[in-house]
N, C-alpha and C positions, 0 to 999 in steps of 0.2 A: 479973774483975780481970786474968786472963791476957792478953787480947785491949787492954787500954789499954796494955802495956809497950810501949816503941819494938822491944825484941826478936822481938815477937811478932808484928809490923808485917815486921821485915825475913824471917822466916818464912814469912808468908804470900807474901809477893813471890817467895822463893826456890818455895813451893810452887807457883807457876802460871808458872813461868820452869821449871819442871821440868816441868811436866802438858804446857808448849807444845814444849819440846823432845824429849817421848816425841809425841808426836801427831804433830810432824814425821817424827820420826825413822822411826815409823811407816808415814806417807804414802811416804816417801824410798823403804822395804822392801816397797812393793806392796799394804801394808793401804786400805784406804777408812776414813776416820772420817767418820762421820755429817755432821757441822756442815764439813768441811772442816780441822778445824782446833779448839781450845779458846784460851778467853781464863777459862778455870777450872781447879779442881783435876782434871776429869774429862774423859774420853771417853769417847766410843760407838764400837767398830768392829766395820765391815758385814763380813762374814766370806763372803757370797753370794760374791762375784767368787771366793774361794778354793776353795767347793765345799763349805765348814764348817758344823756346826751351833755354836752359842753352848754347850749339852750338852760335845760333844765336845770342843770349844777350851779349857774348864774344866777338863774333866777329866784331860786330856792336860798343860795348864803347870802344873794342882796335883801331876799324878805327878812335872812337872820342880823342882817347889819353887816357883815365882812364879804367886802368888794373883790372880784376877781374878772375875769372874761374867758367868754367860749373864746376857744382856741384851736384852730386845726391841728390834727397829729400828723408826724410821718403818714404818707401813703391812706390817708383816712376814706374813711370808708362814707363818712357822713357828711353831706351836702355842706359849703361855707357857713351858709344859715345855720343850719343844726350843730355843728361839729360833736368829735367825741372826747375834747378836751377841755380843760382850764387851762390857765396861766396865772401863777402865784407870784408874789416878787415883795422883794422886802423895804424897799426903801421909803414909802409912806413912813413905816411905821416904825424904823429906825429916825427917820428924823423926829419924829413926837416919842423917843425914849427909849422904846422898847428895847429889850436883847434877847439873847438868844431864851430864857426861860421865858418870856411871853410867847414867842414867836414857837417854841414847842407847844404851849397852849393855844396860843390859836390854831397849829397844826392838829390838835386833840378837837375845838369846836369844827374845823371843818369835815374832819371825819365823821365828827358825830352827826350833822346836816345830812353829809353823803351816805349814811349806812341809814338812815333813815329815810329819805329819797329812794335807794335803793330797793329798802325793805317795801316801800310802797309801790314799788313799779312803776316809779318817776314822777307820782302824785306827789302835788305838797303835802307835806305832815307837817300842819301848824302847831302842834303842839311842842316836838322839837325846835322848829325854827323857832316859838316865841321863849323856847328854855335855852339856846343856847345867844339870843338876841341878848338878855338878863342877861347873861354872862359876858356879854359882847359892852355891856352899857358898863356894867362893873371893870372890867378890864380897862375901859377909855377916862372913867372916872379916877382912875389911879395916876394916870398920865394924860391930865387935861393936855390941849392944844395949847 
């Protein structure tokens, strides 16, 4: 019944105008997304160019507070365990408000995680993850649950 309201219609619109704007926003900050781009709630991103495993990329933005999953790529080259992807998608955080201007900033905090991960040759750098965590508790603070 949710899914017939006109509300629920303009929700979903907001949710793939947010998934395209993270995806962008993404490509903008040096990630690779699989398809180029999404015209859905989700992406794929190649994390290879970075030096990343899909493991390490997870485990590093769930220390900073923003949720994602290793994700296989096309033809991947790293074990299911390991993979060399994420998977991004927006409708969490389209139902608790967001739009597409959070959703470019969160795009901006998880690059900043991954150039930092990167820079460390896949070690945590808790200094980042606990500065863009701060960022992450302010951001949720503005659109409680």
């Amino acid at each position: 019944g949710e899914a017939l309201r006109p509300a629920f219609r303009k929700y979903a619109r907001q949710v793939v105008a947010n998934a395209k704007a993270l995806a962008q926003a993404m490509i903008d900050g040096g990630c690779d997304i699989v398809s180029g781009g999404t015209d859905t709630h989700l992406m794929l991103v190649d994390l290879r160019k970075k030096g990343l495993t899909g493991k390490a990329s997870e485990a590093a933005l769930g220390r900073a507070y923003i949720t994602c999953n290793k994700n296989g790529i096309p033809f991947d080259p790293a074990s299911f365990m390991i993979t060399s992807g994420i998977r991004l998608g927006s409708p969490a955080g389209t139902s608790r408000g967001f739009g597409v201007a959070e959703f470019q900033h969160i795009s901006a905090l998880i690059t900043e995680v991954l150039h930092a991960l990167s820079a460390k040759g896949a070690e945590s750098d808790e200094a980042a993850e606990a500065a863009v965590r701060q960022k992450v508790k302010t951001l949720r603070a503005r659109l409680p649950i």
